[in-house]
PDB file of N, CA, C and O in Angstrom:
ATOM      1  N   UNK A   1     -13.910  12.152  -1.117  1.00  0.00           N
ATOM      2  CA  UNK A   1     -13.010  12.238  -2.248  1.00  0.00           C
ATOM      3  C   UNK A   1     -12.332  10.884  -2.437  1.00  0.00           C
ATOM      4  O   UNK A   1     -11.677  10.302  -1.572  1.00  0.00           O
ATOM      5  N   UNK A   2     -12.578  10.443  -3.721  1.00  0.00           N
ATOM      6  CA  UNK A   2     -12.310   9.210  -4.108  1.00  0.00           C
ATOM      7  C   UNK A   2     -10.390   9.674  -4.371  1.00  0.00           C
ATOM      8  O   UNK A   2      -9.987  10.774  -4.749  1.00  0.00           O
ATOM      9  N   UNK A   3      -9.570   8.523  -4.050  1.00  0.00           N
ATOM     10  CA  UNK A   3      -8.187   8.063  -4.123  1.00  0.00           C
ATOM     11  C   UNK A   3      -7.752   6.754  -4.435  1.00  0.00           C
ATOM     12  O   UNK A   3      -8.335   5.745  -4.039  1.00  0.00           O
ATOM     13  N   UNK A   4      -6.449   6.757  -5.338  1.00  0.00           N
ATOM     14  CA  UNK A   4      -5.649   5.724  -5.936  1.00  0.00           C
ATOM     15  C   UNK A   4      -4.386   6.192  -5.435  1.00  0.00           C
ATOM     16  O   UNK A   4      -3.920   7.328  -5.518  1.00  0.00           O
ATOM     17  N   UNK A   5      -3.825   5.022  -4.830  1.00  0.00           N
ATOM     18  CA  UNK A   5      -2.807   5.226  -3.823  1.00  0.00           C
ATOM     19  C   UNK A   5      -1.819   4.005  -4.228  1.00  0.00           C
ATOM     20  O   UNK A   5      -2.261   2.866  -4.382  1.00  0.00           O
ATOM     21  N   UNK A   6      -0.334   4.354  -4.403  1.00  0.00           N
ATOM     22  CA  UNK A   6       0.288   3.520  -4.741  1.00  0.00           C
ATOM     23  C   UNK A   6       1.470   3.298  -3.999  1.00  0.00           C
ATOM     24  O   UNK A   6       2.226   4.263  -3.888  1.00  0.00           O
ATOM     25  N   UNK A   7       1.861   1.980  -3.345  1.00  0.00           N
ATOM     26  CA  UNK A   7       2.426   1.804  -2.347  1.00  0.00           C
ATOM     27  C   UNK A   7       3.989   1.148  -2.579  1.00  0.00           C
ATOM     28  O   UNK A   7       3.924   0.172  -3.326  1.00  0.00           O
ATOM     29  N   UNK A   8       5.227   1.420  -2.166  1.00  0.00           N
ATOM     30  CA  UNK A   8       6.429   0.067  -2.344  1.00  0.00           C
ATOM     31  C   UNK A   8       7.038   0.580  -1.049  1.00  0.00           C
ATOM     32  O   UNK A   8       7.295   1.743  -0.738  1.00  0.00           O
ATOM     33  N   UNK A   9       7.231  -0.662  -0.291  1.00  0.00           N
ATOM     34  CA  UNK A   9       7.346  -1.267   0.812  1.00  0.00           C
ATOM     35  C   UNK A   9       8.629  -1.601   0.929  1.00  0.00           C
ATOM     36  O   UNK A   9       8.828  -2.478   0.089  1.00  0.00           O
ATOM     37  N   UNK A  10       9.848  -1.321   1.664  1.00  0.00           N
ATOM     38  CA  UNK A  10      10.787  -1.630   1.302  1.00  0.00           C
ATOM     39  C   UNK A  10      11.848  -1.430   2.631  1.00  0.00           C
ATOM     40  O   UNK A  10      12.360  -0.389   3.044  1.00  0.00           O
ATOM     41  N   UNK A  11      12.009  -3.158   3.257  1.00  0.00           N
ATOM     42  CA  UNK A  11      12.357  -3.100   4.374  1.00  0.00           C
ATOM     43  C   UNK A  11      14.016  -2.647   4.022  1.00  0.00           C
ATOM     44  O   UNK A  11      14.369  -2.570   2.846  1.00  0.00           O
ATOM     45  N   UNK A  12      14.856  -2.397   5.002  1.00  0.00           N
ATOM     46  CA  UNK A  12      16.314  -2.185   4.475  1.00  0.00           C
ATOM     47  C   UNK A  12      17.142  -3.419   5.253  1.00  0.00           C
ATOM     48  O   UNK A  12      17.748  -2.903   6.193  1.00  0.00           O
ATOM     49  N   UNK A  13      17.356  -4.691   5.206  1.00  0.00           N
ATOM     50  CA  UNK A  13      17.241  -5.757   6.028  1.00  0.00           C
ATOM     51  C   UNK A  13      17.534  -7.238   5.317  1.00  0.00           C
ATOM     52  O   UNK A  13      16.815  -7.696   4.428  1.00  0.00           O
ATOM     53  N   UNK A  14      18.074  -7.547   5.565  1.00  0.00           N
ATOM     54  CA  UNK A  14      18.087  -9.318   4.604  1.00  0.00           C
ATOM     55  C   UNK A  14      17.096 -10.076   4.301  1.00  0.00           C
ATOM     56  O   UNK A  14      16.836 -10.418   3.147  1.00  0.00           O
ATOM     57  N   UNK A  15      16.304 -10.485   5.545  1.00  0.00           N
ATOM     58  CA  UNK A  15      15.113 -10.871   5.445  1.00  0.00           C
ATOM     59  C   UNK A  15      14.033  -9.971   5.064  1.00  0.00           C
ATOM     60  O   UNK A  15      12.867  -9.967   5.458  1.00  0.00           O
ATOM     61  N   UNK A  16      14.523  -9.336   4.369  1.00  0.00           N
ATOM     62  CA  UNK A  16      13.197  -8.511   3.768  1.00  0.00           C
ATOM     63  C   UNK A  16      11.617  -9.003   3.412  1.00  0.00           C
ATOM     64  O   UNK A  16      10.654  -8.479   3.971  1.00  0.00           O
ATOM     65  N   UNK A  17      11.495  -9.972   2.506  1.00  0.00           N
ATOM     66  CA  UNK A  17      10.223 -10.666   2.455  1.00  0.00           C
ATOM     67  C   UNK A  17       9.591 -10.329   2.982  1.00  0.00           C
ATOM     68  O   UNK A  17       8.814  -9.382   2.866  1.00  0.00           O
ATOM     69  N   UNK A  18       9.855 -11.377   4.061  1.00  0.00           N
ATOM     70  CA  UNK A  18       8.199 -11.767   5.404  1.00  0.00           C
ATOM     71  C   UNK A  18       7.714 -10.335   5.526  1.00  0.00           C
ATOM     72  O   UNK A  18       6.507 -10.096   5.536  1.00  0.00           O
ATOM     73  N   UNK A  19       8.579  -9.428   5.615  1.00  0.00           N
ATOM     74  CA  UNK A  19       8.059  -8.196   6.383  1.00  0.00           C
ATOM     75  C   UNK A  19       6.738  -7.244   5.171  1.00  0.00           C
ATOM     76  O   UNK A  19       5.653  -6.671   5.267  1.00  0.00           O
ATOM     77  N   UNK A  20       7.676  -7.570   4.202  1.00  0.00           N
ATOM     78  CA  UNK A  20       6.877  -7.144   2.943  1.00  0.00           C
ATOM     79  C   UNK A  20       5.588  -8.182   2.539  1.00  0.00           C
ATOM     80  O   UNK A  20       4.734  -7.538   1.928  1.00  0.00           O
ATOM     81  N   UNK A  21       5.281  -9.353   2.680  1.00  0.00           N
ATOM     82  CA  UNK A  21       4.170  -9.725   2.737  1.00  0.00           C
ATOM     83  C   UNK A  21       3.428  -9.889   3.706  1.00  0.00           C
ATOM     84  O   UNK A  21       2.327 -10.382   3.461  1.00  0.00           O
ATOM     85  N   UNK A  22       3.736  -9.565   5.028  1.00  0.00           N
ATOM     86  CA  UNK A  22       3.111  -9.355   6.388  1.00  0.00           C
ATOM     87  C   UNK A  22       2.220  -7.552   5.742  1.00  0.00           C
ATOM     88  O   UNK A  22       1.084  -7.144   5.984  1.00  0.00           O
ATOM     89  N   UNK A  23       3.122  -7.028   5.072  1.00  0.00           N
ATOM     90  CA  UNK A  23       2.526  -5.559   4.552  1.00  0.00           C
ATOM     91  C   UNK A  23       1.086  -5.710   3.748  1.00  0.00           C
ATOM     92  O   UNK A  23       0.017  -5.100   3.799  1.00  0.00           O
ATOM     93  N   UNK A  24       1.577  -6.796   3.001  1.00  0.00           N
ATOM     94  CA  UNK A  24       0.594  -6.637   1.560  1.00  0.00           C
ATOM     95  C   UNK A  24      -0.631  -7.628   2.095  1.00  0.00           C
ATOM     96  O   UNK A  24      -1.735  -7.384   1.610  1.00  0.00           O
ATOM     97  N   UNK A  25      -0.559  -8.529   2.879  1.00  0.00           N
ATOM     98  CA  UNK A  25      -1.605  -9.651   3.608  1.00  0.00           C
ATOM     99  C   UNK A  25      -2.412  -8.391   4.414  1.00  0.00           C
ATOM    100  O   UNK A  25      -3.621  -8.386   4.182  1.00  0.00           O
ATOM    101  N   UNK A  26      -1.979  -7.430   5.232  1.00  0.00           N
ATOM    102  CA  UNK A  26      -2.784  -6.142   6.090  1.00  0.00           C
ATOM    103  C   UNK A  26      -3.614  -5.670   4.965  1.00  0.00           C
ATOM    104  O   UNK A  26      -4.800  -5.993   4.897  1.00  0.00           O
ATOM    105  N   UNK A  27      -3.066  -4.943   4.104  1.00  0.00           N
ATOM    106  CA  UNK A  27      -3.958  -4.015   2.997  1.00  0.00           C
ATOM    107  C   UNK A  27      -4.654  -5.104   2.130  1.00  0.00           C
ATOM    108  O   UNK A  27      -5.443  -4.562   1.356  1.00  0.00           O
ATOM    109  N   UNK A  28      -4.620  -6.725   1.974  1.00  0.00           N
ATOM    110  CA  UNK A  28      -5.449  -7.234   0.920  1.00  0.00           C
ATOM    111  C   UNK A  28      -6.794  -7.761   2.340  1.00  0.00           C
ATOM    112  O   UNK A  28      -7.827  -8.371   2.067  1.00  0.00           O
ATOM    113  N   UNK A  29      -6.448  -7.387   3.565  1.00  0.00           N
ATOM    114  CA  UNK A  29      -7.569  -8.160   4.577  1.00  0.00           C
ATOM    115  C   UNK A  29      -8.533  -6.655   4.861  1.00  0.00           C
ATOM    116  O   UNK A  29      -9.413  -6.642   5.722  1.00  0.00           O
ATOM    117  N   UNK A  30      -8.283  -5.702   4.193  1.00  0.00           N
ATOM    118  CA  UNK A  30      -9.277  -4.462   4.391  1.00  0.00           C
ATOM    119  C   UNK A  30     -10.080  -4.774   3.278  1.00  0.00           C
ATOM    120  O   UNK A  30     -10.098  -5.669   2.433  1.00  0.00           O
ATOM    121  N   UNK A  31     -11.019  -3.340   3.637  1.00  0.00           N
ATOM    122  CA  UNK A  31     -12.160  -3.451   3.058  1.00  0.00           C
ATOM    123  C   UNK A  31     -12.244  -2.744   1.326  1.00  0.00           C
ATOM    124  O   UNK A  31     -13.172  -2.782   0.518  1.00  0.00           O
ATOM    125  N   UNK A  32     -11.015  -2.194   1.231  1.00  0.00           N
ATOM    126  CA  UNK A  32     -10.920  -1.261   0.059  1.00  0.00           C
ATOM    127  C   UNK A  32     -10.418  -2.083  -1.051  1.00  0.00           C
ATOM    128  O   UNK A  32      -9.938  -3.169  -0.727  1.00  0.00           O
ATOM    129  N   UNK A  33     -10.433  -1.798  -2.205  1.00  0.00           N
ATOM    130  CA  UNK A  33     -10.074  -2.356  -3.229  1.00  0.00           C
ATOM    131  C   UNK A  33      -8.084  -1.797  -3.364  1.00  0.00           C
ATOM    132  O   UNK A  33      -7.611  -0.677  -3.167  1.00  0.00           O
ATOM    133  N   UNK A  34      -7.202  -3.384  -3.851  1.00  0.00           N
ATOM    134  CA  UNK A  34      -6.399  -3.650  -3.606  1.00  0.00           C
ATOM    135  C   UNK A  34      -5.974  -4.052  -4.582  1.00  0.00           C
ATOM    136  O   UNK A  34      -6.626  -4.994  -5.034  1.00  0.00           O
ATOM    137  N   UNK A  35      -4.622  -3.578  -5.495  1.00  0.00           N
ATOM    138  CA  UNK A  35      -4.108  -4.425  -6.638  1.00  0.00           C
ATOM    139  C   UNK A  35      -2.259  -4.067  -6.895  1.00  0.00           C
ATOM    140  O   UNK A  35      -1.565  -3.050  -6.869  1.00  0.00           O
ATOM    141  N   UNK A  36      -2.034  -5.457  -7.126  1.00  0.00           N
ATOM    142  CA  UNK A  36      -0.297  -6.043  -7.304  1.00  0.00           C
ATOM    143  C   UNK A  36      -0.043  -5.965  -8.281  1.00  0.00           C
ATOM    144  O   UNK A  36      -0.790  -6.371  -9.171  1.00  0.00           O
ATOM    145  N   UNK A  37       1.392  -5.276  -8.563  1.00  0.00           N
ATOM    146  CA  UNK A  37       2.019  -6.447  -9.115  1.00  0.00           C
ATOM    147  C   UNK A  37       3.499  -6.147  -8.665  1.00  0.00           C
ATOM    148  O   UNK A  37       3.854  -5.501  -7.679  1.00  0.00           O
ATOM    149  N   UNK A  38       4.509  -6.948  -9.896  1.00  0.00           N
ATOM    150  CA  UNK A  38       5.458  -7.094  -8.895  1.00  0.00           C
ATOM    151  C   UNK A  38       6.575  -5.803  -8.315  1.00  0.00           C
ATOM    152  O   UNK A  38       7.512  -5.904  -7.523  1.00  0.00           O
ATOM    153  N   UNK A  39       6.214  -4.964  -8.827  1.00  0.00           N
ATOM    154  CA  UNK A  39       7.129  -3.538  -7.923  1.00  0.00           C
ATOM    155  C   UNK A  39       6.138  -2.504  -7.029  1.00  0.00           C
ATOM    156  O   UNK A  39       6.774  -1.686  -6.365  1.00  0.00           O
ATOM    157  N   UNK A  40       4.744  -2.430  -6.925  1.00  0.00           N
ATOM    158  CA  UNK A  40       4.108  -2.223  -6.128  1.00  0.00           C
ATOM    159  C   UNK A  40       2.577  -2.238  -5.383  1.00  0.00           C
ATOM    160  O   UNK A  40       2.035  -3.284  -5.739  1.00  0.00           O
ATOM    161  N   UNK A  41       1.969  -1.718  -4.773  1.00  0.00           N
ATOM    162  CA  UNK A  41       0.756  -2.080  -4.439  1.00  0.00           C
ATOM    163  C   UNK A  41      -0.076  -1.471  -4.465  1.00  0.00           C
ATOM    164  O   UNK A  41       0.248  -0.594  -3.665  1.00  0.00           O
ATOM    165  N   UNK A  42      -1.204  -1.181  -4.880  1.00  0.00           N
ATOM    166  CA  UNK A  42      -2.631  -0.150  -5.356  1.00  0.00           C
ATOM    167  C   UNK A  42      -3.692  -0.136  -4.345  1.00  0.00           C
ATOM    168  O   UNK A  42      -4.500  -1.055  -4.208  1.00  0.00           O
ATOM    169  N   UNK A  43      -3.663   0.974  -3.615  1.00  0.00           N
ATOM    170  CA  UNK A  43      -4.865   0.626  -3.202  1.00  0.00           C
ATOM    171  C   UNK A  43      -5.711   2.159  -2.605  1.00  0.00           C
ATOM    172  O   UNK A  43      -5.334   3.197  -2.062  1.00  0.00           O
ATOM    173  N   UNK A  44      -7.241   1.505  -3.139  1.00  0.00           N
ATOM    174  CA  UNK A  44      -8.801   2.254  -3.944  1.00  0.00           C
ATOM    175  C   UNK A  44     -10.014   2.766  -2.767  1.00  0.00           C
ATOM    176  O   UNK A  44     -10.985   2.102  -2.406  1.00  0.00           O
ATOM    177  N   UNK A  45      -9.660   4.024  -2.349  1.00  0.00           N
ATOM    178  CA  UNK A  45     -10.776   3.904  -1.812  1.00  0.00           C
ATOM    179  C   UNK A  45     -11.003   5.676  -1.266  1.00  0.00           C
ATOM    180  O   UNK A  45     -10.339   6.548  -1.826  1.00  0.00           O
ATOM    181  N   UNK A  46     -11.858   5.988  -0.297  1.00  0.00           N
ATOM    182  CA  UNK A  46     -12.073   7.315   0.311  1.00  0.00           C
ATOM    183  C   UNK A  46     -10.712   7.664   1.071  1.00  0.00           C
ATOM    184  O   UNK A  46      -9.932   6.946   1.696  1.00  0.00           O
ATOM    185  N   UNK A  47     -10.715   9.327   0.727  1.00  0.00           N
ATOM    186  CA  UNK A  47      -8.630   9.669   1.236  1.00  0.00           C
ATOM    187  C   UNK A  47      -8.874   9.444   2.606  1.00  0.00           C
ATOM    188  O   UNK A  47      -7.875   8.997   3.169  1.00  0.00           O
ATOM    189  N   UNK A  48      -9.988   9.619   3.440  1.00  0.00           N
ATOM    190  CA  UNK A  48      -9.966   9.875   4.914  1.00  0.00           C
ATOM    191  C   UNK A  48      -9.946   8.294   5.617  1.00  0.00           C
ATOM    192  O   UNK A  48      -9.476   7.923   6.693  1.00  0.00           O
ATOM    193  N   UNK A  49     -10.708   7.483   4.465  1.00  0.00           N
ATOM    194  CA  UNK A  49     -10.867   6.489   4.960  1.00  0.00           C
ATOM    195  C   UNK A  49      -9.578   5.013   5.190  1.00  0.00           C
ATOM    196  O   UNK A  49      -9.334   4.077   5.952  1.00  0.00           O
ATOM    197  N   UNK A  50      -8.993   5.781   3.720  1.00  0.00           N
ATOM    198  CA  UNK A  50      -7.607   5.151   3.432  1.00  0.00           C
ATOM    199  C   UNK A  50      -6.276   5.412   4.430  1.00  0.00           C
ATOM    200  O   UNK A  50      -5.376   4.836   5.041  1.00  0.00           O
ATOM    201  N   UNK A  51      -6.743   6.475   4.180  1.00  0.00           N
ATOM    202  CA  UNK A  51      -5.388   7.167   4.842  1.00  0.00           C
ATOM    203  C   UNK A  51      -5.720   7.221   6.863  1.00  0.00           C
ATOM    204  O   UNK A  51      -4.944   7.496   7.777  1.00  0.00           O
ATOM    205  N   UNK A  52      -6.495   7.012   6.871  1.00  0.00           N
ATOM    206  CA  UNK A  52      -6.720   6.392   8.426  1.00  0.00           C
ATOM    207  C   UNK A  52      -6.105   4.958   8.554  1.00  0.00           C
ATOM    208  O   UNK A  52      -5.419   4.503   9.469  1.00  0.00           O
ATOM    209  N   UNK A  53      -6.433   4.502   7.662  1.00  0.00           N
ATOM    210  CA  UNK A  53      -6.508   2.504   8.163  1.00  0.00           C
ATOM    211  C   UNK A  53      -4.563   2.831   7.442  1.00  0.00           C
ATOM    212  O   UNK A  53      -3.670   2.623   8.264  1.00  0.00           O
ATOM    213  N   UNK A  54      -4.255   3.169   6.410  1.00  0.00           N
ATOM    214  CA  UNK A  54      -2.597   3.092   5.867  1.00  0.00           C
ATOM    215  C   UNK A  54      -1.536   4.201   7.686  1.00  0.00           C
ATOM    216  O   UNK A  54      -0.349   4.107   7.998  1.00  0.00           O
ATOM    217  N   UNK A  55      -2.478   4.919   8.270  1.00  0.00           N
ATOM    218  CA  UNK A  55      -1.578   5.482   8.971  1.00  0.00           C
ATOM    219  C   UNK A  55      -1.147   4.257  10.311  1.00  0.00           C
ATOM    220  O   UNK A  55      -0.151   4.168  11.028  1.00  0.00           O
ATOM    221  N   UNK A  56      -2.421   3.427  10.214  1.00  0.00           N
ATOM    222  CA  UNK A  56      -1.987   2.216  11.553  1.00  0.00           C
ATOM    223  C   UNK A  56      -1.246   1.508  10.848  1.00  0.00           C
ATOM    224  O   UNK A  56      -0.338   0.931  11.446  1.00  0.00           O
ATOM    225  N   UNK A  57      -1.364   1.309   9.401  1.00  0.00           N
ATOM    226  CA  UNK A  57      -0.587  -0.356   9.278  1.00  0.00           C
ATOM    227  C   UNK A  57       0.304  -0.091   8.518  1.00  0.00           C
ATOM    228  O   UNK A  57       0.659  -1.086   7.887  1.00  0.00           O
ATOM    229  N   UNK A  58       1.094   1.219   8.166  1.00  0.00           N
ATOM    230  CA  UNK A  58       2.428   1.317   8.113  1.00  0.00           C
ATOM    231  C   UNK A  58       2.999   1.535   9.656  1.00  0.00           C
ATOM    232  O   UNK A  58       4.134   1.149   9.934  1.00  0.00           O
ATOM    233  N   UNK A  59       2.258   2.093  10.518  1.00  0.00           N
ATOM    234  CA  UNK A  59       3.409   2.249  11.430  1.00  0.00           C
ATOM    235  C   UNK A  59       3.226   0.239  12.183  1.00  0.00           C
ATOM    236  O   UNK A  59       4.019  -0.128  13.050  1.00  0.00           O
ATOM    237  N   UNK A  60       2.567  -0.342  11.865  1.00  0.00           N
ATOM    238  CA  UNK A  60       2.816  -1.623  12.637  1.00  0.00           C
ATOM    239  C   UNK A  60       4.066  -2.283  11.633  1.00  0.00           C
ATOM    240  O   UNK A  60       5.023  -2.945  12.034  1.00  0.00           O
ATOM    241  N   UNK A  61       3.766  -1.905  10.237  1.00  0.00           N
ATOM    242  CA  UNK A  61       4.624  -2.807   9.237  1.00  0.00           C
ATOM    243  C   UNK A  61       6.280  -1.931  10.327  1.00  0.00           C
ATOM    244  O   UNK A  61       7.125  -2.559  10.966  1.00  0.00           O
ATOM    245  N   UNK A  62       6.200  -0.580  10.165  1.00  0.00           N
ATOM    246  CA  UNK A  62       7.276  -0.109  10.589  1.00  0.00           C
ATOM    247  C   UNK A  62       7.943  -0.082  12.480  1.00  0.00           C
ATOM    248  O   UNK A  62       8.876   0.500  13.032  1.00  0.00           O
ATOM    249  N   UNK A  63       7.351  -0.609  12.735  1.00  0.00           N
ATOM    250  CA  UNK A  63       8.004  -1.509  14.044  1.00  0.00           C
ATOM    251  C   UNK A  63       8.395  -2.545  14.418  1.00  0.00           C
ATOM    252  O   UNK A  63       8.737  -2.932  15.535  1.00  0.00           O
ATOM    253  N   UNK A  64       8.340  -3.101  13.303  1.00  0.00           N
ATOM    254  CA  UNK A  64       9.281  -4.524  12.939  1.00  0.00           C
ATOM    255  C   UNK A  64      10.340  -4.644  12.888  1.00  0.00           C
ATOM    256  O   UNK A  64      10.911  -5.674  13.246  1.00  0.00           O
ATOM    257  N   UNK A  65      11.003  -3.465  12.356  1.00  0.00           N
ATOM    258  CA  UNK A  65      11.971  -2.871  11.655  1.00  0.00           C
ATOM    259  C   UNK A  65      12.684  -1.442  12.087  1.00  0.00           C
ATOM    260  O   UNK A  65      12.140  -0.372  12.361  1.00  0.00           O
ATOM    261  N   UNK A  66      14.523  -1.900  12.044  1.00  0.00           N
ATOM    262  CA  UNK A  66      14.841  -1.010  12.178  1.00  0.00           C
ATOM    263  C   UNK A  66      15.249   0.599  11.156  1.00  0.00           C
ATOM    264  O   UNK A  66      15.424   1.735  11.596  1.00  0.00           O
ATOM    265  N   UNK A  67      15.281   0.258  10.147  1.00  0.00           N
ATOM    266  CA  UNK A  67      15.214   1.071   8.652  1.00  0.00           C
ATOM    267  C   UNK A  67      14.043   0.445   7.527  1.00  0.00           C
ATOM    268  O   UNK A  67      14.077  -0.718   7.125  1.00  0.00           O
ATOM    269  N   UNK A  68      13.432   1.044   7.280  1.00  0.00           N
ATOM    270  CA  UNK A  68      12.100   0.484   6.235  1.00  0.00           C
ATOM    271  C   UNK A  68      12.028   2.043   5.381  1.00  0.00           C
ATOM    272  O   UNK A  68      12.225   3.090   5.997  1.00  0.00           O
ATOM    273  N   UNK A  69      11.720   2.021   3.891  1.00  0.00           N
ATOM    274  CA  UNK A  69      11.286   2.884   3.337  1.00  0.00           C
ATOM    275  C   UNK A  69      10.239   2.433   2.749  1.00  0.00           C
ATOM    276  O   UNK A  69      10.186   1.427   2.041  1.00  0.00           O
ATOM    277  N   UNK A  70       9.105   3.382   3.107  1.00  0.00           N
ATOM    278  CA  UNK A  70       7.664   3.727   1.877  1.00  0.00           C
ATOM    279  C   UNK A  70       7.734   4.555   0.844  1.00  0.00           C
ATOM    280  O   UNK A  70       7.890   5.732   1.170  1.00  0.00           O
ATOM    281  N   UNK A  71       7.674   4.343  -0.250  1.00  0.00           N
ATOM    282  CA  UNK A  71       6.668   5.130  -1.264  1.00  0.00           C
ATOM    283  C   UNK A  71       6.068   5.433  -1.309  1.00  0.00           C
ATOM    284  O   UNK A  71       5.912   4.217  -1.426  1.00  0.00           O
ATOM    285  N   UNK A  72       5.001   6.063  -1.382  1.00  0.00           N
ATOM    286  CA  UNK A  72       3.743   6.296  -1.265  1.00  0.00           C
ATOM    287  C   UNK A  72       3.604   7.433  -2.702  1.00  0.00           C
ATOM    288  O   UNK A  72       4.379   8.370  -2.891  1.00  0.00           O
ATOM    289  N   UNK A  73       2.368   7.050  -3.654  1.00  0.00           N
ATOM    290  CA  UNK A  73       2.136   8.280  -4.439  1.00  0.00           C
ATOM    291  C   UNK A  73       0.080   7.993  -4.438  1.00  0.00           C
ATOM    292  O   UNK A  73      -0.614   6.979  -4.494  1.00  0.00           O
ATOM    293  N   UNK A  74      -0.232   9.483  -4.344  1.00  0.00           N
ATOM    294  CA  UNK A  74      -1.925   9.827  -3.849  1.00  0.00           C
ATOM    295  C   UNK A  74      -1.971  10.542  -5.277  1.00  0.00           C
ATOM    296  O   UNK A  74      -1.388  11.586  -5.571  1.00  0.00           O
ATOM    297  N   UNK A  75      -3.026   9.531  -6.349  1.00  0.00           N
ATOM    298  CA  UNK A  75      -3.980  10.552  -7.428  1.00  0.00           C
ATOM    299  C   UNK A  75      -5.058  10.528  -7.087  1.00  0.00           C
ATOM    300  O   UNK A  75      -5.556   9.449  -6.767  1.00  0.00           O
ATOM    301  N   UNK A  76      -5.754  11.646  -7.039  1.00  0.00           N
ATOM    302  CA  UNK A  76      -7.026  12.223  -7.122  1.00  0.00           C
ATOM    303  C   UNK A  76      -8.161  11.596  -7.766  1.00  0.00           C
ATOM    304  O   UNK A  76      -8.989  12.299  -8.344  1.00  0.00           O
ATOM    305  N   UNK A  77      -8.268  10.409  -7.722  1.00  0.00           N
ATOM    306  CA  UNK A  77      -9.255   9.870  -8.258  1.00  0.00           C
ATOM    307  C   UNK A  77      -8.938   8.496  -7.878  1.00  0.00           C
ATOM    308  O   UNK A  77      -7.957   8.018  -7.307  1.00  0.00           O
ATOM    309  N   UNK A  78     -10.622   7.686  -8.600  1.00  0.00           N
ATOM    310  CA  UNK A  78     -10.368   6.274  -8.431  1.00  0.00           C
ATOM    311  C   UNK A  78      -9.961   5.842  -9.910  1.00  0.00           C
ATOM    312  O   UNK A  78     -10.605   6.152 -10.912  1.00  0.00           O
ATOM    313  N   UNK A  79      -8.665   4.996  -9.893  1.00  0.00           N
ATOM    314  CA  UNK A  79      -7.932   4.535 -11.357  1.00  0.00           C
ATOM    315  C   UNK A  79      -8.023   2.795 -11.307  1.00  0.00           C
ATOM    316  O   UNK A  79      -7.495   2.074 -12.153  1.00  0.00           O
ATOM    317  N   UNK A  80      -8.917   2.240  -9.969  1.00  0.00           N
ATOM    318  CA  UNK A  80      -8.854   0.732  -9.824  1.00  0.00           C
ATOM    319  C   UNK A  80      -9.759  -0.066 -11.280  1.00  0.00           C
ATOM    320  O   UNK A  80      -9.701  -1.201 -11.754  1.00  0.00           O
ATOM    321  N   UNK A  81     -10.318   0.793 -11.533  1.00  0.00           N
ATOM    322  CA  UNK A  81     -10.899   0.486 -13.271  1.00  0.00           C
ATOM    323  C   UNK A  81      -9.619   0.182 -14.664  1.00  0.00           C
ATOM    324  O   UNK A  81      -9.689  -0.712 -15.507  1.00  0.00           O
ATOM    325  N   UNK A  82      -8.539   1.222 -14.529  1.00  0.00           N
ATOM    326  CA  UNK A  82      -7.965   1.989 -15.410  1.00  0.00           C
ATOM    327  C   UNK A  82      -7.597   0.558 -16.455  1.00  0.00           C
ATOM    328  O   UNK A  82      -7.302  -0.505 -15.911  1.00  0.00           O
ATOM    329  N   UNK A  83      -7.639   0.644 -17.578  1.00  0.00           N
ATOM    330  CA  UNK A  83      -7.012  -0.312 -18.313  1.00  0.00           C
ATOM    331  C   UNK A  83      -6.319   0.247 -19.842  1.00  0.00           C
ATOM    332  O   UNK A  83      -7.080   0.241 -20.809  1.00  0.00           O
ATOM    333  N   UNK A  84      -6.042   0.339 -19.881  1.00  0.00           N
ATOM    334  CA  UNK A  84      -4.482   1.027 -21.187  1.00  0.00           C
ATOM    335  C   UNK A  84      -5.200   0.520 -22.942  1.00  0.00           C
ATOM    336  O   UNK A  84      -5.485  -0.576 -23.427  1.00  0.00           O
ATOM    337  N   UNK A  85      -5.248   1.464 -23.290  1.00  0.00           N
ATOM    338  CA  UNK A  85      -5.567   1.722 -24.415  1.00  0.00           C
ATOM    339  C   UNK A  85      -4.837   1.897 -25.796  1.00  0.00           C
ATOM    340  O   UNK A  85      -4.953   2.808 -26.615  1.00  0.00           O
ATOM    341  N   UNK A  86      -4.011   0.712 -25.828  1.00  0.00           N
ATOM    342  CA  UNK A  86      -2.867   0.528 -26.712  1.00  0.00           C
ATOM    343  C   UNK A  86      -1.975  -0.880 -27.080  1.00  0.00           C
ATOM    344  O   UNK A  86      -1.028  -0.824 -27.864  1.00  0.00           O
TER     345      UNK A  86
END
């Protein structure tokens, strides 16, 4: 089962950054299709396959850190095509 998964990363911390592109450098060095912009992160691929590799590298993003919140929203399909019609 194909998935579009949409991610915001959000350390609770001053130095927030690094931690948030230490996030987005993990998910753009996999194998799945991956897309930005600037409030969150997309990323395209099989749920079992995704959601295996997102369960290690949120919890590494989240041991950095002592408060971090994810977003996370899962549609049922692949939308890494999708382009707006208007």
């Amino acid at each position: 089962m194909k998935v579009s998964i949409e991610l915001t990363f959000t350390p609770l911390k001053d130095d927030y950054e690094p931690h948030i592109i230490t996030f987005i450098k993990s998910l753009r060095a996999s194998k799945f299709t991956v897309l930005e912009n600037p409030l969150s992160t997309q990323i395209y691929g099989d749920y079992n396959k995704v959601m295996s590799f997102l369960q290690i590298e949120i919890e590494k993003a989240f041991s950095d850190l002592d408060t971090a919140v994810l977003q996370m929203k899962i549609v049922k399909t692949d939308r890494s095509d999708y382009e707006p019609h208007f």
